[in-house]
C-alpha positions as a Markdown table, in Angstrom:
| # | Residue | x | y | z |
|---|---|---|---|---|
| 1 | Unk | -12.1 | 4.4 | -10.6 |
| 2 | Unk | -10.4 | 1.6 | -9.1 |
| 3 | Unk | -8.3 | 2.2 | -5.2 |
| 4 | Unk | -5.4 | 1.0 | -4.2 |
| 5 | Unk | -4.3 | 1.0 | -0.4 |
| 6 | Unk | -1.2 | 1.7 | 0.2 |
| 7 | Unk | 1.0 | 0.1 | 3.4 |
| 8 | Unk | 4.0 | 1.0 | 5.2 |
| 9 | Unk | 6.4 | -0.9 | 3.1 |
| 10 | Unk | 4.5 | 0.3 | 0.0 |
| 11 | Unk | 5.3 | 4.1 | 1.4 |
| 12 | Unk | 9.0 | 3.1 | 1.8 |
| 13 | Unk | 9.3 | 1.1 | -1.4 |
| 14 | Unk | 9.8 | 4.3 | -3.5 |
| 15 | Unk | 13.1 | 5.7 | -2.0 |
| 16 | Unk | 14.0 | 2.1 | -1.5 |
| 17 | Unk | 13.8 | 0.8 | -5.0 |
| 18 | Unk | 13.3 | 4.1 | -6.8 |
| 19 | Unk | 10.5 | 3.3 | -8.5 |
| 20 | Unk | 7.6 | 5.6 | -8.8 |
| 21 | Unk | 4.7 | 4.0 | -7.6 |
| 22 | Unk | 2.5 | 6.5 | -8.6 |
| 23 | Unk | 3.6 | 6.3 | -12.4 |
| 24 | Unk | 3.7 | 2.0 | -11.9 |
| 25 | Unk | 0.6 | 1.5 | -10.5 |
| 26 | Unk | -1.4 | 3.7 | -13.4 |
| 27 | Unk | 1.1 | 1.4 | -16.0 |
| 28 | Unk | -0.5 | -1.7 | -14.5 |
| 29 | Unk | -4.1 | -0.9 | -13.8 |
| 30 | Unk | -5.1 | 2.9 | -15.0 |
| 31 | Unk | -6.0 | 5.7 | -13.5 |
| 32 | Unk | -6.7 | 5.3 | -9.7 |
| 33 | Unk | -6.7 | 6.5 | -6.1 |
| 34 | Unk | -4.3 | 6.1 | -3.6 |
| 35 | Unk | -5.5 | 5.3 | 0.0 |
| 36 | Unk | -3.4 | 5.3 | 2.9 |
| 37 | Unk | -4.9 | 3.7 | 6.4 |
| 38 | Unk | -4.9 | 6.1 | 9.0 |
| 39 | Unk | -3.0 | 3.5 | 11.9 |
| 40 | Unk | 0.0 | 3.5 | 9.1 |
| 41 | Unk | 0.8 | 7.1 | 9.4 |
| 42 | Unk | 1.3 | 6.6 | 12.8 |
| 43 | Unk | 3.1 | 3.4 | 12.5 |
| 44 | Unk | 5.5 | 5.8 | 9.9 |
| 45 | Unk | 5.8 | 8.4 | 12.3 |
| 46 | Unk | 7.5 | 5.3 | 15.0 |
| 47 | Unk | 9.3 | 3.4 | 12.6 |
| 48 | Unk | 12.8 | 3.3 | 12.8 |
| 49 | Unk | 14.1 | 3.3 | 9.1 |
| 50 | Unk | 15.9 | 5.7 | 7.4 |
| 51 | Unk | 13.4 | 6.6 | 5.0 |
| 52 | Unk | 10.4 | 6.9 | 7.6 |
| 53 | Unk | 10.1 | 10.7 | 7.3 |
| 54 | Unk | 9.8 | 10.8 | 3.3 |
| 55 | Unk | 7.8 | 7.7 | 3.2 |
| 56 | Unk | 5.1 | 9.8 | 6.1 |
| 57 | Unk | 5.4 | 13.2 | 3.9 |
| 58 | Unk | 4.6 | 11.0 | 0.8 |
| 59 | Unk | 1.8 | 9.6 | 2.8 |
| 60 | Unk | 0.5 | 12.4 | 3.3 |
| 61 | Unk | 0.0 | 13.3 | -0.1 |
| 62 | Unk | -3.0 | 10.7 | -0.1 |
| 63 | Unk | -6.4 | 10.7 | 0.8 |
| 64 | Unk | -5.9 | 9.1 | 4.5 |
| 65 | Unk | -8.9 | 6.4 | 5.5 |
| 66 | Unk | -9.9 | 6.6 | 8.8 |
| 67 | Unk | -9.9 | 3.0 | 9.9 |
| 68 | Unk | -11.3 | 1.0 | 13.0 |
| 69 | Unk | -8.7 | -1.6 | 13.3 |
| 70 | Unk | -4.8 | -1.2 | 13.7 |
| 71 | Unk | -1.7 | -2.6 | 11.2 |
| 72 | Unk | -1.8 | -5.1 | 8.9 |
| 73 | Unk | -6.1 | -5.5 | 10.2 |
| 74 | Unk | -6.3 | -1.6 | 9.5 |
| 75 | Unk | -4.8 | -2.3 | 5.5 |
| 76 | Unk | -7.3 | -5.3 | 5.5 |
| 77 | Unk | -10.2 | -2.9 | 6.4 |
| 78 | Unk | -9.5 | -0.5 | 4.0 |
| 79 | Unk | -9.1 | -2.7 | 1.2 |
| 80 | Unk | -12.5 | -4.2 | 1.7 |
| 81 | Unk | -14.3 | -1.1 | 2.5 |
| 82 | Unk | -12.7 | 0.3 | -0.8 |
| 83 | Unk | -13.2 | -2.7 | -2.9 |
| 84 | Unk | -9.8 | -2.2 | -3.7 |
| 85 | Unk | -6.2 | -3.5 | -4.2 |
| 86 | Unk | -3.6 | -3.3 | -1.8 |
| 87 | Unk | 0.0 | -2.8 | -2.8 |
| 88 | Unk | 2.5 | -4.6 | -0.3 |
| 89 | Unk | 5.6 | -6.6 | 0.0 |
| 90 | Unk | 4.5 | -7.9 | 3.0 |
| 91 | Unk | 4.4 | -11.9 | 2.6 |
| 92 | Unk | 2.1 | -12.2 | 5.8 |
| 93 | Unk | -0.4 | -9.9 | 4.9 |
| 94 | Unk | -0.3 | -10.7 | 1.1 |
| 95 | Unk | -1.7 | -14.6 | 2.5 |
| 96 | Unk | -4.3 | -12.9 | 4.4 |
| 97 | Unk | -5.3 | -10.8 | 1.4 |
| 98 | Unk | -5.6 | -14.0 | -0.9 |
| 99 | Unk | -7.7 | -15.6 | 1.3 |
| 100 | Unk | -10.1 | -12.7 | 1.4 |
| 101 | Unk | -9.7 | -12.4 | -2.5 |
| 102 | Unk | -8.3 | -9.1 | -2.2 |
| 103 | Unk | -6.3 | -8.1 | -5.7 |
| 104 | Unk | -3.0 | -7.3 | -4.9 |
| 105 | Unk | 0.0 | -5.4 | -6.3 |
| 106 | Unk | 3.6 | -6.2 | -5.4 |
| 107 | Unk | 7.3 | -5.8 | -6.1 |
| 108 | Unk | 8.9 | -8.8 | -7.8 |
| 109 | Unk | 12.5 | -9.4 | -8.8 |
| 110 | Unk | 13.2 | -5.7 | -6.7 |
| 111 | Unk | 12.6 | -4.2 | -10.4 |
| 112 | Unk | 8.8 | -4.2 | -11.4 |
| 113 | Unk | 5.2 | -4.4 | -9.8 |
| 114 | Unk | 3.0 | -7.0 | -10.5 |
| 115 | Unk | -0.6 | -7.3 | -10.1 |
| 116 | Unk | -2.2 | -10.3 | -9.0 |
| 117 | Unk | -6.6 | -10.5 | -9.1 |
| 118 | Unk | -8.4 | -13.5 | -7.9 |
């Protein structure tokens, strides 16, 4: 069964878009596990965003990977000691992840996920 690691903007993409990832994700790829990087539960519980609260309950509806590293390093660990995707918007870490060949899953248009495997 394949993983996908899940980020903070990935946790706050549901009530920001409305889109069930849950539901999206198995569309695109099948059944799988969701992962979320222990550092990014604590980043949810700081962030500033209206949505930070349901994005950490929704968190913590997933198996939560202990991680050595912190932020974007902590998603980037995870992945590769998952073998798995990661599904984020964020542009920066997305680069790093394609150098790495790490597949990836992200929004596009603000309507749809798209997956993208090297």
């Amino acid at each position: 069964m394949q993983t996908v690691v899940l980020d903070t903007n990935a946790l706050l993409m549901p009530f920001e878009t409305k889109l069930n990832i849950d539901i999206e994700v198995r569309n695109l790829i099948g059944e799988c596990r969701f992962v979320v990087p222990g550092p990014i539960v604590g980043e949810l519980k700081r962030l500033e965003n209206k949505f930070s609260k349901v994005a950490l309950s929704l968190a913590r509806r997933y198996e939560i990977l202990k991680t050595e590293k912190t932020g974007d390093e902590a998603v980037i660990e995870a992945a590769l000691l998952t073998s798995g995707y990661v599904l984020t918007n964020d542009k920066e870490l997305r680069g790093k992840l394609r150098k790495l060949g790490v597949p990836l899953i992200y929004l596009r248009s603000g309507t749809h996920l798209v997956v993208e495997r090297f």
